[in-house]
C-alpha positions as CSV (number, residue, x, y, z in Angstrom):
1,X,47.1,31.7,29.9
2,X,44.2,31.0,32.2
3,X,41.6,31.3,29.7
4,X,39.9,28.2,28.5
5,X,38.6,29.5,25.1
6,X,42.3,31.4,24.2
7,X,43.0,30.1,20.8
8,X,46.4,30.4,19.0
9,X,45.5,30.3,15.1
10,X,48.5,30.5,12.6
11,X,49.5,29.1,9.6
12,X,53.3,27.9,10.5
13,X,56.0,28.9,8.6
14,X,59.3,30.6,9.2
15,X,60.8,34.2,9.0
16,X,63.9,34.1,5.8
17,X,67.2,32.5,6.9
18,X,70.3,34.1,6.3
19,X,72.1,31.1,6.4
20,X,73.1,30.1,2.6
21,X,72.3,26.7,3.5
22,X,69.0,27.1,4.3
23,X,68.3,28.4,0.4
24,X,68.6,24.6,-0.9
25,X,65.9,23.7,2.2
26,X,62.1,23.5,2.0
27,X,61.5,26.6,4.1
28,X,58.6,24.7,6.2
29,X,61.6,22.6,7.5
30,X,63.7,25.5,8.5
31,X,64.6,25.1,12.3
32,X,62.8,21.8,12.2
33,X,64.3,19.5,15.5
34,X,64.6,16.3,15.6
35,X,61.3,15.1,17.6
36,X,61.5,15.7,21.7
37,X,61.1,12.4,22.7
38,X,63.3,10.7,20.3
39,X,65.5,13.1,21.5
40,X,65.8,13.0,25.3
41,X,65.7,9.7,24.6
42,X,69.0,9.5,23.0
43,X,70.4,12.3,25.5
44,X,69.6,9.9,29.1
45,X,71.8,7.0,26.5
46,X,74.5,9.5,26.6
47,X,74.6,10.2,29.9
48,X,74.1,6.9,31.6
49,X,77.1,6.1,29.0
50,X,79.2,8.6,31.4
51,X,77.6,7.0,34.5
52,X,74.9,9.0,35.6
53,X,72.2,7.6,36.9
54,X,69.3,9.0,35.1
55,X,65.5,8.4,35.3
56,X,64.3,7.7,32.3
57,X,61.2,9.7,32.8
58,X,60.8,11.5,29.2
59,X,60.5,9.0,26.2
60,X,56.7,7.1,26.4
61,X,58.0,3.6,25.2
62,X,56.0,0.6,26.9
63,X,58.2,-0.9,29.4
64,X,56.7,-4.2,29.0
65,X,57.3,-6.9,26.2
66,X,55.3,-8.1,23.4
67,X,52.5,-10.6,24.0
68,X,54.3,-14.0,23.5
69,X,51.8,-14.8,21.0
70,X,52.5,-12.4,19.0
71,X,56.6,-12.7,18.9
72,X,55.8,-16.2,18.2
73,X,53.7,-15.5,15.1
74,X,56.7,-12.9,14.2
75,X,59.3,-16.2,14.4
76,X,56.9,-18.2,12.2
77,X,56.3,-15.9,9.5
78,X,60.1,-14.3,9.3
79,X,60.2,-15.9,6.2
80,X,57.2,-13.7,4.6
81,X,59.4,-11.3,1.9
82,X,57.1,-10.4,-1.5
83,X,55.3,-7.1,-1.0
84,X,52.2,-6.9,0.2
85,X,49.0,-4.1,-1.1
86,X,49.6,-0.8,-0.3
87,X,46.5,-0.5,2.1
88,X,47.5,-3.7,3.8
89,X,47.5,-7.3,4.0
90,X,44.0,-8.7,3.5
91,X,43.7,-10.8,6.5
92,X,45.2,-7.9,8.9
93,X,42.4,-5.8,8.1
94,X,39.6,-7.8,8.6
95,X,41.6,-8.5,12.4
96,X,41.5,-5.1,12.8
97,X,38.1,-4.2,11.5
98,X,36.8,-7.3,13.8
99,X,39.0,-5.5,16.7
100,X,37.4,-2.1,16.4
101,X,33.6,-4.1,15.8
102,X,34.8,-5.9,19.4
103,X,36.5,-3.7,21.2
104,X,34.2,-0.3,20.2
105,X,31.4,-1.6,18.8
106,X,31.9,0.1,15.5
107,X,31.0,-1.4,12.1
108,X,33.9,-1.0,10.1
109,X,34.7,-2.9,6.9
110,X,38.0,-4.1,6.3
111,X,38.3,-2.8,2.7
112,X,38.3,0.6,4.5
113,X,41.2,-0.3,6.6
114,X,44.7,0.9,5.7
115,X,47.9,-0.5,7.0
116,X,51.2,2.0,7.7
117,X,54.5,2.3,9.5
118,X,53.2,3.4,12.3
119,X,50.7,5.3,13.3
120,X,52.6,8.8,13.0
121,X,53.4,8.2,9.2
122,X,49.7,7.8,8.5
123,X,48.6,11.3,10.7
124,X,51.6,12.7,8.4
125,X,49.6,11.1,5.1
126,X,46.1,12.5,6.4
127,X,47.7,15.9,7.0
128,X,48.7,16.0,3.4
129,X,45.7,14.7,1.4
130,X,43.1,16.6,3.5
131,X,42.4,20.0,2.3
132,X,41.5,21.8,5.3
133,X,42.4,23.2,8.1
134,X,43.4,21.0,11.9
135,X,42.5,21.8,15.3
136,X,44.2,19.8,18.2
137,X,43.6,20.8,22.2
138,X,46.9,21.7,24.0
139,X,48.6,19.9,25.8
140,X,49.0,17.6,22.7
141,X,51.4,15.1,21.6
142,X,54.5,16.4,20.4
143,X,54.2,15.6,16.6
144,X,50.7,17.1,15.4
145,X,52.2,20.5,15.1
146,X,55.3,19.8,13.5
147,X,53.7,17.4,10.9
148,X,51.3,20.6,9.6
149,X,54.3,23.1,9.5
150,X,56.1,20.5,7.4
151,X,53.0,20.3,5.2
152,X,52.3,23.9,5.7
153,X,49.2,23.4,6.9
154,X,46.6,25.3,8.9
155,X,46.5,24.4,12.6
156,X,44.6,26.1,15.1
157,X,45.7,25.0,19.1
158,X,42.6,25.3,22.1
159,X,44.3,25.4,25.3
160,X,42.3,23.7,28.0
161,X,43.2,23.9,31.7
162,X,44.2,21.5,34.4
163,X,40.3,22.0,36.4
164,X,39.1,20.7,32.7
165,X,41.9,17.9,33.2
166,X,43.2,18.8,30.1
167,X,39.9,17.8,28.3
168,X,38.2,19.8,25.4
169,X,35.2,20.9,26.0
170,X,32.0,20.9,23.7
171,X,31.0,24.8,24.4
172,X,35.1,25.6,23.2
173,X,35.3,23.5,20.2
174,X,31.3,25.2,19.6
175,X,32.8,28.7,20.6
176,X,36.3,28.2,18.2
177,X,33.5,27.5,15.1
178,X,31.5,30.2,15.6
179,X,34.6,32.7,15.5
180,X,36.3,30.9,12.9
181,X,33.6,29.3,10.3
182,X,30.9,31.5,11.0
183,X,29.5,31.3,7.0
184,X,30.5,27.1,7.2
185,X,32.6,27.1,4.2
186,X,36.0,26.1,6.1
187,X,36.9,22.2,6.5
188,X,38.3,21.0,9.8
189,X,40.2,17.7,11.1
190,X,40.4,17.6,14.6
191,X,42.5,15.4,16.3
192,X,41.6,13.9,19.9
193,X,43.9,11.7,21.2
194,X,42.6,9.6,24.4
195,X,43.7,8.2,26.7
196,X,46.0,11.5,26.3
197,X,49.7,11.7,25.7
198,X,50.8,13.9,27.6
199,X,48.1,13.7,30.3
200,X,47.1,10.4,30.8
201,X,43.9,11.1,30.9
202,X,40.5,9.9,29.1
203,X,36.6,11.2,28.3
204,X,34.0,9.8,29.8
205,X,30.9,8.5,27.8
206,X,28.9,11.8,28.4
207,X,31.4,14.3,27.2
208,X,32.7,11.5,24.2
209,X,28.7,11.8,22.9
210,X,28.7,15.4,23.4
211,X,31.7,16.4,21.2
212,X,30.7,13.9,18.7
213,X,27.1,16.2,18.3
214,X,29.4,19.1,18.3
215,X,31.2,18.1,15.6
216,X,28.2,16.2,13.9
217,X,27.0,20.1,13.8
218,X,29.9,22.2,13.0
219,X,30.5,19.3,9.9
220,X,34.1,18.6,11.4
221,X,36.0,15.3,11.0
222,X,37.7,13.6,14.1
223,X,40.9,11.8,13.3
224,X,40.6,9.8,16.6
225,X,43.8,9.1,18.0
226,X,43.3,5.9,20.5
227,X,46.3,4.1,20.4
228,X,46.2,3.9,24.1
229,X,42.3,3.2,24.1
230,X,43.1,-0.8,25.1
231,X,45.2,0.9,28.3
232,X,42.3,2.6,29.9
233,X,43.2,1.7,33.2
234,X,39.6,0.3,33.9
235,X,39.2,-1.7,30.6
236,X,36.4,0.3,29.4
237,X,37.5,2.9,26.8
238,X,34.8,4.4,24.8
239,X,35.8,5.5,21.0
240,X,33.8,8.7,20.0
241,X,33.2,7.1,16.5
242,X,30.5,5.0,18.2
243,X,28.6,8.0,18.2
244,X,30.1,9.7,15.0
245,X,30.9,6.9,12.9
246,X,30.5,8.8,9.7
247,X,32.8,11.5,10.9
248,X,35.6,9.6,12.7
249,X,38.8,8.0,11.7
250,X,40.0,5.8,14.2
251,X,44.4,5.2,14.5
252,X,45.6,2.5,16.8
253,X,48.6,0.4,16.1
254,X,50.6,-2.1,18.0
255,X,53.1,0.8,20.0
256,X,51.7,1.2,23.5
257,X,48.9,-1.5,24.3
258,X,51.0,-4.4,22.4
259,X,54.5,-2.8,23.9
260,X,55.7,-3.3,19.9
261,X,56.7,0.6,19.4
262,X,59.8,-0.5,17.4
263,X,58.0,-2.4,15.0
264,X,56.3,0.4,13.5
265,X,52.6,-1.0,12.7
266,X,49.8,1.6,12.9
267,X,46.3,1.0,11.3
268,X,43.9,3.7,10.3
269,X,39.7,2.6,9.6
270,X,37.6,5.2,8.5
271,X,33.6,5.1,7.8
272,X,32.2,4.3,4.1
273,X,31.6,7.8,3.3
274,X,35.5,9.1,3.8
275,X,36.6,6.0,1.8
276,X,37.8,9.1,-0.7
277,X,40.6,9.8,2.4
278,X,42.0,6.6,2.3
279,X,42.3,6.2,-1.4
280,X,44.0,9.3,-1.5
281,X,46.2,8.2,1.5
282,X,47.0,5.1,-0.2
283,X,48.0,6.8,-3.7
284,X,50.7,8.6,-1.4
285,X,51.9,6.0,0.1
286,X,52.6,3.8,-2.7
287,X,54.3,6.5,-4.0
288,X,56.2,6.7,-0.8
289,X,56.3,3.4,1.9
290,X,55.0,0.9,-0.7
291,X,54.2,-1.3,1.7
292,X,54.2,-2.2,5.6
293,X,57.1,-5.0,6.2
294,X,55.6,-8.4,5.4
295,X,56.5,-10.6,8.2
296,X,55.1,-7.4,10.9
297,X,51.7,-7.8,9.4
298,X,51.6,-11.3,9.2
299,X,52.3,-11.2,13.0
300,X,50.1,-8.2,14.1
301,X,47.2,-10.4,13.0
302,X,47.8,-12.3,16.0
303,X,48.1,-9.0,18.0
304,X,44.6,-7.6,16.8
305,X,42.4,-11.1,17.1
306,X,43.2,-10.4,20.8
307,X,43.0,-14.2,22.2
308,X,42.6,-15.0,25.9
309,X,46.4,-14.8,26.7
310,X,47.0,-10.9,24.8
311,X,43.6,-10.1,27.3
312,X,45.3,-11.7,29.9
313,X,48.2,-9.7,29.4
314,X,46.4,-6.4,29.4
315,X,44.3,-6.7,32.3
316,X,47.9,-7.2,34.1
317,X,49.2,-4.5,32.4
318,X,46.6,-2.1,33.3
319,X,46.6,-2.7,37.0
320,X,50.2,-2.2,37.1
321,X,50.1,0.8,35.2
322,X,46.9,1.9,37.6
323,X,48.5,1.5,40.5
324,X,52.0,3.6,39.8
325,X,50.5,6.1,38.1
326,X,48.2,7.0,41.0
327,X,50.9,6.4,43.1
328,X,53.2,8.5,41.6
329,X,50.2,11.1,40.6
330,X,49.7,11.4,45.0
331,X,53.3,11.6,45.6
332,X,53.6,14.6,43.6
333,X,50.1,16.5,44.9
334,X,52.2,16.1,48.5
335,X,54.9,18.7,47.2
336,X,52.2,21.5,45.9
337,X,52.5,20.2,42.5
338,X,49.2,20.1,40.4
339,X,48.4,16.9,38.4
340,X,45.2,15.1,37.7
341,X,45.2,11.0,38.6
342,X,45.9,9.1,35.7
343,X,42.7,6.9,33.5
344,X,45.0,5.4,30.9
345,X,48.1,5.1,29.5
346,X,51.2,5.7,31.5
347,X,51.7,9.3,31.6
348,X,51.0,12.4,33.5
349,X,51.2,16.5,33.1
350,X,52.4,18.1,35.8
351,X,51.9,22.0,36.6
352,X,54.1,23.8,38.8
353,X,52.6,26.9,38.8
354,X,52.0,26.7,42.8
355,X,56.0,27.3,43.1
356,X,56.8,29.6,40.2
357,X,57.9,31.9,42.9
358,X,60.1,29.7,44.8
359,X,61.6,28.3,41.3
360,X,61.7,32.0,39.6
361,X,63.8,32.5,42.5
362,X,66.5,29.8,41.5
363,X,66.2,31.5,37.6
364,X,63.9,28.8,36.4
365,X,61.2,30.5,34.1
366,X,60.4,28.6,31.6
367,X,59.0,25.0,31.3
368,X,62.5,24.4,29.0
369,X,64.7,26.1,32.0
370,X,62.5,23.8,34.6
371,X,63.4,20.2,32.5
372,X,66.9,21.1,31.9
373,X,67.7,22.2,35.2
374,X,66.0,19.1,37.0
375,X,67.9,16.4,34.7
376,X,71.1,18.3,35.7
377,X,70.4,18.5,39.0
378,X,68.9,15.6,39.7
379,X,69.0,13.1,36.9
380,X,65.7,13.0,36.1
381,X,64.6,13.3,32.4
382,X,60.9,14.7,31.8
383,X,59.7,16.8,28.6
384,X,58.5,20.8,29.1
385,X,55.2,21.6,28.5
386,X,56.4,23.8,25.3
387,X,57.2,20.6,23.5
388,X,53.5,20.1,24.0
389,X,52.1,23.6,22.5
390,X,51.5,25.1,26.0
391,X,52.8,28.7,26.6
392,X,56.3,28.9,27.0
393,X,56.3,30.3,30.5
394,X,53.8,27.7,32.2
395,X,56.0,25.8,34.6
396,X,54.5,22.3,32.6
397,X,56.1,19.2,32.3
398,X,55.1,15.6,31.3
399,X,56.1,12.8,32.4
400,X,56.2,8.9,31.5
401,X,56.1,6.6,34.1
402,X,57.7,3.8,32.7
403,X,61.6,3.7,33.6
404,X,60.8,-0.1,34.9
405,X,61.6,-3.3,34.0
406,X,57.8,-4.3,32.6
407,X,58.9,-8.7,32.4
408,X,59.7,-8.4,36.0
409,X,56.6,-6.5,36.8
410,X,54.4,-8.6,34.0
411,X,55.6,-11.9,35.5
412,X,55.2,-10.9,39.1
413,X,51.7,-9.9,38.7
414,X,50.7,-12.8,37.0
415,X,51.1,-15.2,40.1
416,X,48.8,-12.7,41.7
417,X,44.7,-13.3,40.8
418,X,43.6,-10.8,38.6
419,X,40.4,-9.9,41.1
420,X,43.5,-9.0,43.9
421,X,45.3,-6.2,44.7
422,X,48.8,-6.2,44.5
423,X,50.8,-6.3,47.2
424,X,52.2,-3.3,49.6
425,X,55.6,-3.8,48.4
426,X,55.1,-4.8,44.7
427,X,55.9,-0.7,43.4
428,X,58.6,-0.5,45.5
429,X,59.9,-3.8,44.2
430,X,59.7,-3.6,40.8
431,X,59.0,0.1,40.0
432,X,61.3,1.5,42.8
433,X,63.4,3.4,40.5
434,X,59.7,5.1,39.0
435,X,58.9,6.4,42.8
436,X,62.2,7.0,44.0
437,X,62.3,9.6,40.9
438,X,58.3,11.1,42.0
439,X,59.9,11.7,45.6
440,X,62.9,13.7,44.1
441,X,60.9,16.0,42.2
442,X,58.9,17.0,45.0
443,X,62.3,17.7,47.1
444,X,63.5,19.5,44.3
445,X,60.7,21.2,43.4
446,X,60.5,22.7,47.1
447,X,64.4,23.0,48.0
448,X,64.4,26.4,49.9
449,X,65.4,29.1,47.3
């Protein structure tokens, strides 16, 4: 699909089942899997369980710990059990509010802050409550779709291309409005997740101020997705509601910058004009959640004041994940491989596309066909490009660079000044397991047919 501006548009539901069981289901949930990366996840347990030696390549997770700080403040306030409001405790939102006024220069207030179980269970709340339509780019992560075919929702996917590096572009998301909301009665989320899972990559200022006019003039709300913003590899991530505040919900959470995935604390701040959002959002949840676990809140205070030893932390953190990821990034451009160098995070999208004919060759036509053969051949676990709304038969993959042990790394770097490189050896010492599996992919990628 080489065309920029091709848009898929549907509204996702499911042809009848003639299985009885599916009569007793929601038929939005028919033929529903269990979510990609939870689920390679569990399959590399199962087969390092039988002694293969798999490379853990598939599920993002951050390999390093949490900020000592912060599992310190988690041991102190253990204790914490009444429930707390609905939209949060008090003194987590004004952290976070003071985070994003920090971090992004953006005024937000912390009465329009609201507290969930992660991030993903508040995109799911959003989803329901807002009566519109949603538009994400593609490649995009691997639960935006799913959530809106649960709700039944609208969602309308604009594939972008690897010489765009995966980036939306102002003149598409124009282009998609014109087509689509030509009278401006329809009502549009879009979600832009940056730095991008799957891609790794970021927007620059310029292109961040452009599609916040664009949306400014097509009346579309942003739901900003930026829970790797404080992992842009150079420490200067720039949130688009800077320059759409009154459009722009931003989500970040403790998951990926504060390596706390597991504790399932994701925050949601919106402007004072879509305070209506997160009343409704909160109705829902207290219907729902109730509340976020006590003693996590209590301790992701600590995470979101963001002292001198969590900045500490992520300056390391960054130049670690900088230096594999472009590492790994030119390893793979040696075997004909496309892939744009990682900005943030710690993943990259890999095209194949160069070799489809070599790898048609060996039956492999399919981004599913091209994962499942390379784990069995090789051990390595990576996720297709389908999981990620691209077209089934783009040779697409996406990888996560993080099968390391992140302590080792963490504590190695921190004997090294922050203003100096790391050393020659330092991936092959404590991320050799990461490169070993870049080198493989390229040999297996271009094994003679």
């Amino acid at each position: 699909m080489s065309n920029s501006l091709n848009t898929i548009s549907t509204i996702l539901t499911d042809e009848k089942s003639t299985d009885k069981k599916d009569l007793y289901l929601n038929p939005n949930i028919i033929g529903l899997k269990e979510s990609p990366t939870l689920r390679i996840n569990q399959h590399c347990k199962e087969l390092a369980a039988q002694g293969r030696h798999v490379y853990k390549l598939g599920l993002g997770q951050s390999p390093f710990p949490v900020p000592e700080p912060v599992v310190n403040a988690l041991r102190l306030y253990a204790p914490q059990k009444d429930y707390l409001p609905v939209q949060g405790l008090p003194e987590l939102r004004k952290a976070v509010a003071e985070f994003h006024r920090k971090k992004d220069g953006v005024d937000i207030m912390p009465g329009n802050v609201i507290i969930g179980p992660g991030s993903k269970e508040l995109l799911f709340l959003l989803q329901m409550v807002f009566d519109g339509e949603v538009i994400t780019p593609s490649p995009s992560w691997v639960s935006y779709v799913p959530q809106a075919k649960i709700i039944g929702n609208t969602i309308h996917v604009l594939h972008t291309t690897s010489s765009a590096q995966w980036r939306l572009k102002p003149e598409q998301l124009d282009e998609f409005c014109r087509k689509n909301n030509s009278n401006g009665n329809k009502k549009y989320l879009l979600i832009l997740n940056y730095p991008g899972n799957p891609d790794g990559i970021t927007y620059g200022r310029e292109s961040i101020m452009e599609l916040a006019e664009t949306a400014r003039r097509n009346n579309i709300f942003i739901l900003s997705d930026e829970i790797y913003g404080q992992l842009h590899h150079a420490g200067n991530h720039v949130s688009i509601a800077k320059y759409y505040p009154e459009g722009t919900i931003i989500s970040s959470g403790l998951s990926k910058w504060c390596g706390a995935g597991g504790w399932r604390l994701g925050t949601f701040s919106f402007p004072p004009n879509l305070r209506w959002l997160l009343e409704a959002m909160a109705a829902v949840a207290s219907e729902t959640y109730t509340s976020v676990s006590a003693p996590i809140q209590y301790a992701a205070v600590q995470a979101f004041l963001c002292g001198a030893e969590i900045e500490n932390y992520l300056w390391h953190v960054r130049k670690i994940l900088s230096l594999l990821g472009n590492e790994f990034a030119a390893i793979i451009k040696q075997g004909n491989i496309v892939v744009n160098d990682p900005t943030g995070g710690f993943y990259l999208f890999i095209d194949l596309t160069p070799l489809k004919k070599k790898l048609n060759n060996r039956g492999i036509l399919n981004s599913t066909l091209l994962c499942d053969r390379l784990l069995e051949e090789t051990g390595i676990a990576i996720l297709p490009g389908v999981d990620f709304n691209r077209p089934p038969d783009e040779l697409s993959a996406r990888l996560s660079y993080v099968d390391f042990d992140g302590a080792k790394a963490l504590a190695a770097s921190y004997t090294i000044p922050l203003h100096e490189k790391l050393p020659e050896n330092f991936l092959a010492q404590y991320c050799g397991n990461v490169i070993e599996a870049a080198i493989k992919i390229v040999e297996w990628a271009n094994r003679p047919d």
